[in-house]
Each structure stands twice: as C-alpha cells, then as structure tokens.
ZAMARGU-4260 file (C-alpha; in steps of 0.2 Angstrom, whole numbers, plus 5000, padded with zeros to 4 digits):
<rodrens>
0) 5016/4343/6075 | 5024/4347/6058 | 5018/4359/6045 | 5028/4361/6028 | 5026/4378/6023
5) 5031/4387/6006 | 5031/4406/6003 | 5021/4413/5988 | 5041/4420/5983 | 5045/4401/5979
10) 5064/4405/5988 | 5063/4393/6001 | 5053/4378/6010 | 5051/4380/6028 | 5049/4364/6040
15) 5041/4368/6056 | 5038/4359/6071 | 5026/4368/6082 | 5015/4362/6098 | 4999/4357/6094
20) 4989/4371/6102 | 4999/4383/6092 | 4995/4374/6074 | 4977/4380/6072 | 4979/4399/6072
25) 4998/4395/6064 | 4988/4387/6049 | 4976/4400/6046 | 4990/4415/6049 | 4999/4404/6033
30) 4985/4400/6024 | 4976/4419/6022 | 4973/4423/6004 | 4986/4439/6005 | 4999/4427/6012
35) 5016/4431/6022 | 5026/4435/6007 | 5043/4440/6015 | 5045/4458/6014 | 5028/4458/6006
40) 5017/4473/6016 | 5002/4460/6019 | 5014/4450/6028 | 5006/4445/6044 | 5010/4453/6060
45) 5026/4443/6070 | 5014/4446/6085 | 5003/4434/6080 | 5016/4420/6083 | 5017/4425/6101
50) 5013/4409/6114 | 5003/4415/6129 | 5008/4406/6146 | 4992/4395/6144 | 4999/4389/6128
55) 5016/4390/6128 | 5018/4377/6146 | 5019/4361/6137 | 5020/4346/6151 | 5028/4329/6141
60) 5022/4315/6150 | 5038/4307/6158 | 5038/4326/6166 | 5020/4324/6172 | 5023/4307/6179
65) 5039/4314/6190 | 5028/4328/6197 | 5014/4318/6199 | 5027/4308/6208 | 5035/4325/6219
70) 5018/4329/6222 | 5011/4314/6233 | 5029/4312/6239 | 5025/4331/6245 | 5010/4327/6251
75) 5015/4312/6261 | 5028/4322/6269 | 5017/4337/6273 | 5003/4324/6281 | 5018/4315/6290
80) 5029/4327/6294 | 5020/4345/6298 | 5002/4337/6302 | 5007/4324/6315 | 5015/4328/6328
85) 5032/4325/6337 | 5031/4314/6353 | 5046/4302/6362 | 5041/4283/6360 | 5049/4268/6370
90) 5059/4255/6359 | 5053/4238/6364 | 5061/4228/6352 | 5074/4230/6337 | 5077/4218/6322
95) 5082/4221/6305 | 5082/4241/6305 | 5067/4241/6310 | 5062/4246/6330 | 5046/4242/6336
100) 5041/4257/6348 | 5027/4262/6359 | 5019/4278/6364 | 5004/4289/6371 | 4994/4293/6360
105) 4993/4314/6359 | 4976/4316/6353 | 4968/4301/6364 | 4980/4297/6375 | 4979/4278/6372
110) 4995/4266/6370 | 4998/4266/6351 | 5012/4255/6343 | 5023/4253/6326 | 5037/4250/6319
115) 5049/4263/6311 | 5065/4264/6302 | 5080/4265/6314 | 5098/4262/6310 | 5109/4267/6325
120) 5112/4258/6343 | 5095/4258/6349 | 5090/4245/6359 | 5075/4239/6370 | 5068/4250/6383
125) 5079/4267/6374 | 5068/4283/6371 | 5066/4287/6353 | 5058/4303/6344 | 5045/4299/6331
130) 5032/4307/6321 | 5014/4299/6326 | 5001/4302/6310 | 4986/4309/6310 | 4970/4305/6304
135) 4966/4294/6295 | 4980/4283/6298 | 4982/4286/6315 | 4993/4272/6325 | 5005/4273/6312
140) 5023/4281/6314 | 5038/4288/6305 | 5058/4291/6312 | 5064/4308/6313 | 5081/4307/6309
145) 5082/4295/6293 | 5065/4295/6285 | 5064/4314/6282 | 5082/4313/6271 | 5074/4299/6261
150) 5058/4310/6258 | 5066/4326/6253 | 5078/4316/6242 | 5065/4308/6233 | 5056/4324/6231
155) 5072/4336/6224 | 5077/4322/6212 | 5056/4319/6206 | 5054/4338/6207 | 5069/4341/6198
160) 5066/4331/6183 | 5048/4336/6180 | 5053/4353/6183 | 5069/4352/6170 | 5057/4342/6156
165) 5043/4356/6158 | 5055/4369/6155 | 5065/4360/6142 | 5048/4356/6131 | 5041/4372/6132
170) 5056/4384/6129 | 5059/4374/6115 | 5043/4375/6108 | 5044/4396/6110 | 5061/4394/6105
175) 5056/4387/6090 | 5041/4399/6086 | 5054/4413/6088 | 5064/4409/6074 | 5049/4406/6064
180) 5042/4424/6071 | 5062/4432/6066 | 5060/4423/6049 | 5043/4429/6041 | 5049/4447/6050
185) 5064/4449/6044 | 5062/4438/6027 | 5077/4424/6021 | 5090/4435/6023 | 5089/4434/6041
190) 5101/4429/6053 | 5104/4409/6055 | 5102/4402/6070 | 5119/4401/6082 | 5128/4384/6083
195) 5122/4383/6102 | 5105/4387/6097 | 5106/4371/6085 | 5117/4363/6097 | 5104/4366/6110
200) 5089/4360/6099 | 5097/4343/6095 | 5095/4338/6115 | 5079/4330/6119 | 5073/4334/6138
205) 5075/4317/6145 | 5096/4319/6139 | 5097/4332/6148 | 5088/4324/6164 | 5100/4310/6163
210) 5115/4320/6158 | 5111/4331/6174 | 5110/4314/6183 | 5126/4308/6177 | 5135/4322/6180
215) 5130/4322/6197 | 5137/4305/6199 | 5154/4309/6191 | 5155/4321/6203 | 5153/4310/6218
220) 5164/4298/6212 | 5178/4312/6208 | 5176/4320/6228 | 5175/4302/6234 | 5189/4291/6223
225) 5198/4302/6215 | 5204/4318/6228 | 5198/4309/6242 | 5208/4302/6253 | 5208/4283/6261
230) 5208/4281/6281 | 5209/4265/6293 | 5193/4269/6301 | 5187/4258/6315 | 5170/4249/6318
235) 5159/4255/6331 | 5143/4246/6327 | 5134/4236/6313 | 5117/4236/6307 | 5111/4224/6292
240) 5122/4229/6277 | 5130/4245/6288 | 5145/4249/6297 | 5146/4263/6308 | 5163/4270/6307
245) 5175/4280/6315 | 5191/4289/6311 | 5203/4302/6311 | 5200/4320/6298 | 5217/4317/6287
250) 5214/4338/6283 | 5211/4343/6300 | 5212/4329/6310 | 5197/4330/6317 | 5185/4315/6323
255) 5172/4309/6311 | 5158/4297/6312 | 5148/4288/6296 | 5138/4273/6290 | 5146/4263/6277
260) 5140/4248/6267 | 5147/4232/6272 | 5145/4214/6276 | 5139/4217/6294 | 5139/4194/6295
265) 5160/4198/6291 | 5164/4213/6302 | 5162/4217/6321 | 5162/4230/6333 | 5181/4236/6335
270) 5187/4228/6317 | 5197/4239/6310 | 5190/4245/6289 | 5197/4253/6276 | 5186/4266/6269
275) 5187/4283/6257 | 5185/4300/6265 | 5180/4312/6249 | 5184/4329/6248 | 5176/4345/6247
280) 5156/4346/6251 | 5155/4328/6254 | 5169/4329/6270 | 5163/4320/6286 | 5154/4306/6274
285) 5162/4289/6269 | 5161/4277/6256 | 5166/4258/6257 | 5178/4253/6244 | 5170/4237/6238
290) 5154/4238/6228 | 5149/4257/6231 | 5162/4262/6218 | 5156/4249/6204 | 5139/4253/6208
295) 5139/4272/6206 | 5151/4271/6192 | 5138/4259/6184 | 5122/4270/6186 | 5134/4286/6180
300) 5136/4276/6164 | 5121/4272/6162 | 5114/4290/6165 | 5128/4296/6153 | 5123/4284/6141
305) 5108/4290/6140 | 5109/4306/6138 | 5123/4302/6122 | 5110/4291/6114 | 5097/4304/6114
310) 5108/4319/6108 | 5111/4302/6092 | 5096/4297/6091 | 5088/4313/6089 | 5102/4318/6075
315) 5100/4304/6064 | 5080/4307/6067 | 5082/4324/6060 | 5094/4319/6047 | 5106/4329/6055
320) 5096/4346/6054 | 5086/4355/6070 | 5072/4357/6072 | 5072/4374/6071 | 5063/4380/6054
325) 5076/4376/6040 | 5078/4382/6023 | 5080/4374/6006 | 5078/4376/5987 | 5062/4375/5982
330) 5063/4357/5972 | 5071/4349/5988 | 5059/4335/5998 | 5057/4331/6014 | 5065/4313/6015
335) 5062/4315/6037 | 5053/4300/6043 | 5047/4310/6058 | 5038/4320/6046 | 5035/4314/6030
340) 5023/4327/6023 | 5025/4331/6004 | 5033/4348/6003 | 5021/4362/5996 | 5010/4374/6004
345) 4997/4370/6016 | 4984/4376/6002 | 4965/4370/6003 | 4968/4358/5985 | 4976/4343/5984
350) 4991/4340/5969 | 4989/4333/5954 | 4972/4330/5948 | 4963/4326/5963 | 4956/4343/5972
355) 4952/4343/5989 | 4934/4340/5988 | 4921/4350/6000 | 4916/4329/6006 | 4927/4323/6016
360) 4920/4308/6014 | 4921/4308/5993 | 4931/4292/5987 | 4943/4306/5979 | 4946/4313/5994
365) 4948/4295/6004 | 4962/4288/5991 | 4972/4303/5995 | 4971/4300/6015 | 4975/4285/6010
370) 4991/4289/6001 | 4994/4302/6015 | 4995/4289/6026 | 5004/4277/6020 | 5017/4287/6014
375) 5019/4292/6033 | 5024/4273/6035 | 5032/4268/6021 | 5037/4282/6011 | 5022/4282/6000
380) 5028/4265/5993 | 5011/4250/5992 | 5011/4236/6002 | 5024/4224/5993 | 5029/4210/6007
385) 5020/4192/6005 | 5006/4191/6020 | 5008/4178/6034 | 5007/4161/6029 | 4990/4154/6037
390) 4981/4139/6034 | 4963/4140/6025 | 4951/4141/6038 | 4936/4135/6029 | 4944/4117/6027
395) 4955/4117/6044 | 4952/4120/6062 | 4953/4138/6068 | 4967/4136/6083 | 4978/4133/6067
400) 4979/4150/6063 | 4990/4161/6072 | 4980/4176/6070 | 4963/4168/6078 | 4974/4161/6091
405) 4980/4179/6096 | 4963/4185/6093 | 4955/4173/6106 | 4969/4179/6118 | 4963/4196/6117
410) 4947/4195/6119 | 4944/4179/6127 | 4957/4181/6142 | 4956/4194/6155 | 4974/4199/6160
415) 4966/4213/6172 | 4956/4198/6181 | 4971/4185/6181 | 4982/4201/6190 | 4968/4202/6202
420) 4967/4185/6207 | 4986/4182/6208 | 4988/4197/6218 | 4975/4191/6229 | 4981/4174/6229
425) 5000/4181/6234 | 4991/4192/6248 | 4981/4181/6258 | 4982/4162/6251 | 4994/4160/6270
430) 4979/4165/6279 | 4965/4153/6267 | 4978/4139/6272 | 4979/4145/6292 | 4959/4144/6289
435) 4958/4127/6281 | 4969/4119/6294 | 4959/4126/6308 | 4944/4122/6300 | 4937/4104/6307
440) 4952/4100/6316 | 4955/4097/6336 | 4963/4112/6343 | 4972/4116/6359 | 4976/4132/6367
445) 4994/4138/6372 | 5002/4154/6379 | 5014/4162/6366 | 5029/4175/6364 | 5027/4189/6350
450) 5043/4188/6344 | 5041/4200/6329 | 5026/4212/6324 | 5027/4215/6305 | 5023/4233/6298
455) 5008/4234/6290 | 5010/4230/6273 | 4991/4235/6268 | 4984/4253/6269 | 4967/4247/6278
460) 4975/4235/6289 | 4971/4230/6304 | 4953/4237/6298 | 4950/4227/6284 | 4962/4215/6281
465) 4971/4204/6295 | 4989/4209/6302 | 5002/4197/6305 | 5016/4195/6318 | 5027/4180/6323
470) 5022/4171/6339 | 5034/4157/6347 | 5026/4142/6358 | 5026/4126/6363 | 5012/4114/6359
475) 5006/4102/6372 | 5018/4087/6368 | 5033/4101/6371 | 5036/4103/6351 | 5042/4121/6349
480) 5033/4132/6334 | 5036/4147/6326 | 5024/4152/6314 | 5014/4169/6309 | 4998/4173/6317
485) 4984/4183/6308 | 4974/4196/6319 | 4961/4212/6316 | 4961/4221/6331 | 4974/4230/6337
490) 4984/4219/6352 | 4990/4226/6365 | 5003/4215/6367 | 5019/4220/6360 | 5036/4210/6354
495) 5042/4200/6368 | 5026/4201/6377 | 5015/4186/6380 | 4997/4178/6370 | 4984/4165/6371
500) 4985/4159/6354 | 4973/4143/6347 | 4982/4131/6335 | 4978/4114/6326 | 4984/4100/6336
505) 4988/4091/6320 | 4997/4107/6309 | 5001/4119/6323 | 5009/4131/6312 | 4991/4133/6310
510) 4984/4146/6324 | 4975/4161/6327 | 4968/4174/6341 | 4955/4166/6352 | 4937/4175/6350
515) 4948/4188/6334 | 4939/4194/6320 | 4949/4198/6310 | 4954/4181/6301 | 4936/4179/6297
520) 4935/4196/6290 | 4950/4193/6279 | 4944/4178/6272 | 4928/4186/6267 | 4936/4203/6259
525) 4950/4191/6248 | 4935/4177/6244 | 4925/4192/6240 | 4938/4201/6229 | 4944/4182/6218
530) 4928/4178/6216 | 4924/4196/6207 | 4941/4191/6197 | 4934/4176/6192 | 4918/4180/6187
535) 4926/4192/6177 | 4937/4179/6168 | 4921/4169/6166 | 4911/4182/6158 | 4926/4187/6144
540) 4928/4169/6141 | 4909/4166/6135 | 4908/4184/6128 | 4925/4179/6117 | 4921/4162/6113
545) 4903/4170/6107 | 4914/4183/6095 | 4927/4171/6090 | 4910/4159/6085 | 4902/4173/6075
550) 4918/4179/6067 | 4924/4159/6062 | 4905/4158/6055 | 4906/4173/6045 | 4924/4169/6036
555) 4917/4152/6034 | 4899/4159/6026 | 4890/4156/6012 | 4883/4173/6011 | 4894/4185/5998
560) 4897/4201/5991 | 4910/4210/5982 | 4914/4228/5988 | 4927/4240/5983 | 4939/4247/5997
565) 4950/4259/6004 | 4964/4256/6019 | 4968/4269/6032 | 4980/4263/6044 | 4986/4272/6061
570) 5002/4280/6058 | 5005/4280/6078 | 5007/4262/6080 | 5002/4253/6064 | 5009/4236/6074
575) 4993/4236/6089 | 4981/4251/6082 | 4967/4244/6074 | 4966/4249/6055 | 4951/4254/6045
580) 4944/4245/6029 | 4932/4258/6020 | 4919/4249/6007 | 4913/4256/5995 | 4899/4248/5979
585) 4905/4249/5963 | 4904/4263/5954 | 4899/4272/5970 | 4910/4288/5978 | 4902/4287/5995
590) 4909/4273/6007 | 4894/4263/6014 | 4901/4253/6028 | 4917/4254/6040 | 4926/4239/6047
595) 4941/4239/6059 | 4952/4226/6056 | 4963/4215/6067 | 4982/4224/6064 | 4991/4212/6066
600) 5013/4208/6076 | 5027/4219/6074 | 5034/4208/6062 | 5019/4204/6053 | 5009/4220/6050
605) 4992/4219/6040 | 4997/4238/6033 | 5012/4230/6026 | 5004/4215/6014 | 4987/4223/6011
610) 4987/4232/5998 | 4982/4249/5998 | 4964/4249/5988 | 4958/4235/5980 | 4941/4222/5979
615) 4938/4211/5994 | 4923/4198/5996 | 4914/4200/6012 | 4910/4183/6019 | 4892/4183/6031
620) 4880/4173/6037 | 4863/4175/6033 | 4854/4186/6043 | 4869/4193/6052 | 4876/4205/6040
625) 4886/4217/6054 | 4898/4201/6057 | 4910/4202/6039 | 4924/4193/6036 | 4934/4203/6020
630) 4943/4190/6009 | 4957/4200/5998 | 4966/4188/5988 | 4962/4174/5996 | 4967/4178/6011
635) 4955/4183/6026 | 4957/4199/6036 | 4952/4196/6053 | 4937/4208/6059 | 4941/4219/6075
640) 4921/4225/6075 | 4907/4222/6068 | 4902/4233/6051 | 4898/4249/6054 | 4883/4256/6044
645) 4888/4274/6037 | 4872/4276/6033 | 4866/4278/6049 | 4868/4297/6053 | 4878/4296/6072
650) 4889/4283/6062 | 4892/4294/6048 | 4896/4311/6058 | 4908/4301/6069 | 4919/4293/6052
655) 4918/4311/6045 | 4926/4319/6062 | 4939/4304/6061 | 4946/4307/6044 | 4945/4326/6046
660) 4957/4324/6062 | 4968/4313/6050 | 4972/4324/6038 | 4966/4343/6045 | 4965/4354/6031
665) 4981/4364/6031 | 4989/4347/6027 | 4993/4346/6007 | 4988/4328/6001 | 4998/4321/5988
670) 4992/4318/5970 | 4995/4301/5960 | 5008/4312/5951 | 5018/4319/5966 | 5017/4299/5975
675) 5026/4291/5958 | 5039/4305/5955 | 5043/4302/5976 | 5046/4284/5973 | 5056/4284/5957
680) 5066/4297/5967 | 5068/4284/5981
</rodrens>
C-alpha cells in the first residue's frame, strides 16, 4: 500500500510504499499528536518501524503458486520414491518410450503390472529396476533412472522461483521500511540511497526469476554452441524423437555416449550424425544441431525479454523514481498513477471545507470517497466520454441491447457446468458409443491379442472408471479389427497375451470383457456426473431468465421516483468489479438504499460515462420495490442486485465496514478545492 506522508517541518513529502500488515501501526506512529518532526525530541523511536519475521515474510502469489507447485512435486516424489519400494520387473512389451513391465508384488506378492517411462534398448523379456507405489495407489509404478531427473528438475526450478519471489518481496519491503526508519532518525539530511540500492528497487521479483532463467540459458548455449566443439558421432540406437550417440572426447579422447533429439523415422542404427559436444560442466552431454539451438535460443529470449520489460515497465510506473521513500518540495504532487493519493499528511480532516465527519456514512464524507476514488482512475477528472449507444428498451426487444445480452450470458449460462459436461463428454463419450453398439445388437465372441495396455490416464481407475487397452481379432467372417476395449478389473493378461473379447457382429469395433463390470460402472459414474452438469445448466437458466424478467420489468415500469446519488467504483478492476450507486432523498445526508450496478467491457466502462453524483429515476414495478432499474439521463444503468435497504441494521453495518476499508482513515480525502486546482494543473 501507499501512504503520502508530510512532516510538521513542511521540508519535504515522503511517498511510502509499505506492506500492508505494516501500514496500521505505520499510520498511527505518523499520525500521533507530537508527531515525528525530524530532529524534533518527540520523534518516535526508529524501533517502532522494525518488521518481525511474522510480518516481514511476504509470499506474492506467482511465488505461492511455484511452491505450492515444489511442494506436491516433493511430495509425489517422497510417496514414490522413498515410500515404495525398489523391486526388478520383467519388460513384456515396449512401444513408444513406454515399457510395459510385470512384477511380484512386495507387500502381497501378487503379479502387478504398468507401464513406465523407458528410453534405452530394453526389450521384451529384459529385467528392469522400478519403483512399485504404495498405498493408495498401489499397482502403479515409476523408472528409476529417468523419472527421478525429471522430478528433481521440476522441483529445483518450482522451488527456486518461489523461493527467489519470497525473498525478493520481503527484503524489499524491509528494505524499504529501513530507509524510512534511517530518514525519521537521522532527519532530511540523511544519506540518499546508493545507485544499486535504486538500481535494486526498480527490479520487480518475477524479472529477476526470468533474468536468472535466461541467464541460465545463455549459459548453455555459450558451453554447447559457442566453445563447444562439433563431432561425427555415430548412431547406436533410436527411440521416438531420440538418438543414442556415440563418439570420440575431442579433449581427451575419451568414449562418450548421449541421447540427442532427432528424426528417429530419418536415421538408423550405425548412421553416422553430426552433433555439439559443449564444454565445461556440460562435457559428456550432446546437443543436436537442428532445432535444439533455435529452441533454446528462443526460450532465452523470451526469458530475457522478460526480465527487460519489467526493469521498463516498472520505471515508467514509478515515473522513473524508486520506490524507496523520495523526497520533494512541499508544493510538488504526486502525478503516479500507482498511487494517486493527494499529497498531504494523513490527518484525521479532509481539505478544503469538507471535514472528515465522525459518520462515515454522512453524504459529506461519501462525495469525497467518491472524489478519492475517482481520482485513483482518472486523475480526479468527471466522467466526460458519451456512454454506449443502446436502443431504448421500453419500445424495443431486450436482445437488442448489448449490455442485457452480456448480462443474460452471465447469469443465465453456466460456464462451470458446460466445462463439466465437455470434460465428461471428452472422457468417456468412446465408451457410451461402445455401449450403444453393444446394446440390442447380435454379438459373437472371439479370442483376441492385447497388443497395447494404455497407462492409466484417471487417478481412480480401474476402480471407478473403465481402463483401456488395444486388443487385435478376427471376427467370424475373417475381418481383422483393432479397436480399444474398456475394462474394470485388473486383467491378468498382459501385451501380447491372449483374451475372450464380445463384440457386435454388425460394429465390431464395438466389444468389451465378457461377464466385466467395469463398462457398466463407467457409464453410471459419467451419466451420473453430465447429468449433475446439466441440471446445473438448467437451473441457472430458469434462475437467469427469472432475473433478466424481473430486471427488463423494472426498467420498463411504471412505478417512479427520483433519488439523489453517489458513485463509488472499484479502483482494482473498474472494467469487471461491480460498482456501487448510493441514493440518497432530497435534502437528506444519510444514504437510504445501496445498489450494485452492472460495470460494464474494457472498452465501455460504466465509471467512465456516469457521472459522478447526479439524479437518477429508479424504475419499479409495483409491489417489488428491491428490483430498480436507475435511469440517469435517459439512459438505464443495468442492476447487478437487487436494492439494498440501509435501513436495515446488518445492511447498514456491512456498507459502513465497506467504505471505512475504502478509504481507512489515515488517507487525506481531497476537498472540492484541492480536485479543481489538480485538474487545471493537468
């Protein structure tokens, strides 16, 4: 948060940017009658602008998400990893990277099997060391040998960058509270801040994540490309998109092996390839020299670009200063859009005329929220853009209006149900048209080849959802199908081994697992789940029809009255944030009712053509006076909720807790006064 701060002395003007737990007892230290007048002996103690632990640790999100990420990554590896255990499977079959294996269960002893990740020459029948998992998802496996690599990668690199944006966020903010602490201690003739300390305050932490990042990758293409050196390596195997190489140390001569990206359809076993052997700490590794280079040197731009644009983004938000408290003469203002408080001490009293009045809710007090808030969007200027064109609505049908036809999308669509039932539709829509194939139609038997058993792309399956693997047969004509078959419990059989399988004589890519389950129970879990999704969808249809009914009644209603009002947008995101429409009777300082409105599109923002106070005409129907439609000018503004009575005591404490956490009290208010002298200025 930002708090403008100006000493009793009148020498200077102090813009602070302090984290929010810290600006409570920050205000009241500034705000004591005595005051911290530099050099003054009732200056305030610089202890009392110490950050405990607890306070100073400040997790941005982005950091939180990357730990939150490291964290399950951890975890999966400590559940994989240290909790199963180590046993040596058989490889029964190998397609694509992936080997199917089978082993002996160590806790039970039964014959358990999975696929896991292999890249090397394995082949049917070879032993190969896994990881079997443990409770709860036992029957499932992981490789020893590239699997871990992956995990610890993914864990440095998400570790890393929360750990980096934690430490970046907080020593900033006690970075920033120490200059404030050296300045009311030693007074303005302290010592500026060093050009590295500036330096170091105009880098947001996510530059320096990415700047780390692409760094890193200018390293690797420096030890690969630019001192490496560039061999004739020969092919000794290939794997789907990798090589295995071979060839001669050009330092030591030495014999090294690697994997390198290739076109595995392009090159075989005993090709000869041209490839880059780096230098340095990357020796014994190799990189193609096709698409490796253009795709790290891309990502290292990109990664570098970052890190440019917020070290520029940052400057021109900070008009060039730090954020680390600045000084200036005391007639200078604060043209910063990031924080566009009026200069001034953080008094109790508003400028001007209109003192901060002990009702927050006083009309007074309200207009220079208002003003407070406005000026945050727009430098304190009124609403001055034309307001969308829009057809009257009592005279024309209400899908002509832009605005109601975005409103009906929101509340009469659910995108959460549409996501469910398109998810659920992607998931199991094979095994509803397997079912309906199956269902009423003849069906012969046949005995079939498991020629690929897919991993388990669901966490509960076999369980709860159906499993798949390919099965190969011939149909009693002698047709040859290939198709997928759907099963629940666990099948002995392996790839390569042999099944009875029942398929429809008319669509025999339509089969299944005599006397399985696990079809059936599929079907009842994914009818259950898009039916859920649909009644959903049903439900916020009728409920948004209702409200759009009630709403197009209101602005079409016969039922008037004229009410003074106030506008208090959302400074955060004027564009989706609802803003709020105060009313108030004439003549009257206590605001009666409370409306939300609907805000409006980025391009066409209700804060930006209505102005700030005027009269509006709310429209009603008789007998339903919580459904307004406000008319300002002619021109409806869309209700968001219906009108909330202030009179009623729950409804009046929660508006009062509102505007007091919209402008806390150590904020200054501007005055009528101060907002005409700021946009002559402008």
């Amino acid at each position: 948060m930002t708090i403008v701060y100006g000493p009793p002395d009148g020498a200077a003007v102090l813009r602070l940017r302090v984290p929010e737990l810290a600006v409570p007892f920050l205000a009241g230290v500034l705000t004591e009658p005595a005051g911290p007048a530099a050099g003054s002996a009732t200056r305030p103690p610089h202890e009392a602008f110490r950050l405990s632990a607890r306070r100073a640790l400040r997790v941005p999100r982005p950091a939180a998400l990357a730990l939150m990420a490291a964290l399950l990554l951890g975890l999966f590896g400590l559940h994989t990893f240290v909790l199963g255990k180590s046993v040596t499977a058989e490889v029964t079959a190998k397609r694509d990277g992936v080997c199917s294996v089978r082993w002996q269960d160590p806790w039970s002893g039964d014959t358990r099997t999975a696929g896991v990740d292999c890249y090397g020459d394995e082949r049917a029948g070879d032993p190969l060391r896994i990881s079997a998992r443990p409770w709860p998802v036992r029957g499932e496996a992981a490789d020893l040998e590239d699997s871990p690599f992956i995990l610890t990668l993914g864990l440095v690199v998400t570790g890393t960058g929360g750990l980096v944006g934690t430490a970046t966020a907080s020593l900033g903010d006690v970075a920033r509270l120490r200059a404030l602490r050296r300045y009311l201690r030693d007074g303005p003739a302290s010592r500026e801040p060093s050009a590295l300390r500036r330096a170091a305050a105009m880098v947001p932490w996510w530059s320096v994540v990415a700047g780390v990042l692409g760094l890193a990758g200018a390293g690797v293409l420096l030890s690969a490309y630019g001192f490496g050196a560039t061999v004739r390596a020969t092919v000794t195997g290939t794997e789907e998109y990798v090589c295995e190489v071979s060839w001669r140390d050009p330092w030591d001569g030495t014999r090294q092996s690697a994997g390198v990206d290739c076109d595995d359809r392009a090159v075989e076993a005993g090709q000869s390839l041209e490839v880059t052997a780096p230098a340095g700490p990357l020796r014994g590794e190799a990189f193609d020299r096709g698409i490796t280079p253009w795709v790290l040197g891309g990502g290292t731009a990109v990664f570098l670009g970052l890190a440019a644009a917020g070290i520029v983004f940052r400057v021109r938000a900070a008009g060039g200063r730090s954020d680390v408290p600045s000084r200036s003469g005391p007639g200078t203002r604060d043209a910063d859009r990031d924080a566009p408080v009026p200069l001034g001490k953080p008094v109790l009293a508003l400028a001007g005329g209109d003192a901060r009045s002990e009702d927050v809710l006083d009309r007074a007090h309200l207009a220079a929220v208002s003003r407070w808030l406005t000026s945050r969007l727009n430098g304190g200027a009124a609403a001055t853009r034309p307001g969308p064109a829009e057809p009257d609505i009592r005279t024309t049908g209400w899908w002509r209006s832009p605005r109601l036809r975005r409103l009906a999308l929101a509340s009469g669509v659910s995108w959460g149900g549409l996501f469910v039932l398109a998810a659920t539709a992607g998931l199991s829509g094979w095994w509803w048209a397997t079912a309906l194939q199956l269902w009423g139609s003849e069906t012969a038997t046949a005995r079939a080849t498991v020629t690929i058993r897919y991993d388990d792309g669901f966490p509960l399956s076999p369980w709860l959802v159906p499993s798949d693997a390919e099965v190969t047969f011939r149909t009693a004509d002698g047709r040859k199908v290939t198709t997928d078959l759907f099963y629940g419990d666990e099948p002995a059989a392996g790839e390569g081994d042999w099944l009875t399988v029942e398929y429809a004589v008319e669509s025999p890519s339509a089969a299944r697992l005599p006397g399985d389950s696990g079809l059936d129970r599929g079907l009842w879990i994914s009818g259950g789940v898009a039916a859920a999704a649909l009644i959903r969808m049903g439900w916020c249809g009728v409920s948004g029809s209702r409200v759009m009914r009630r709403v197009l009644a209101a602005a079409r209603g016969a039922e008037t009255r004229t009410a003074d009002y106030l506008l208090l947008p959302d400074t955060e995101d004027p564009a989706k944030a609802p803003p709020q429409l105060v009313f108030f009777a004439e003549g009257e300082n206590r605001p009666f009712a409370l409306l939300e409105a609907v805000p409006g599109t980025l391009r066409s923002r209700l804060v930006d053509w209505l102005p700030r106070e005027g009269t509006a005409e709310l429209r009603s129907v008789p007998g339903d006076f919580e459904t307004v439609a406000p008319w300002v000018d002619g021109r409806p503004v869309w209700p968001l909720s219906p009108l909330f009575d202030l009179s009623d005591p729950e409804e009046e404490r929660d508006f009062r807790e509102y505007v007091e956490d919209l402008a806390p009290p150590w904020i200054a208010l501007p005055g009528p006064q101060e907002l005409r002298e700021g946009e002559g200025a402008a």
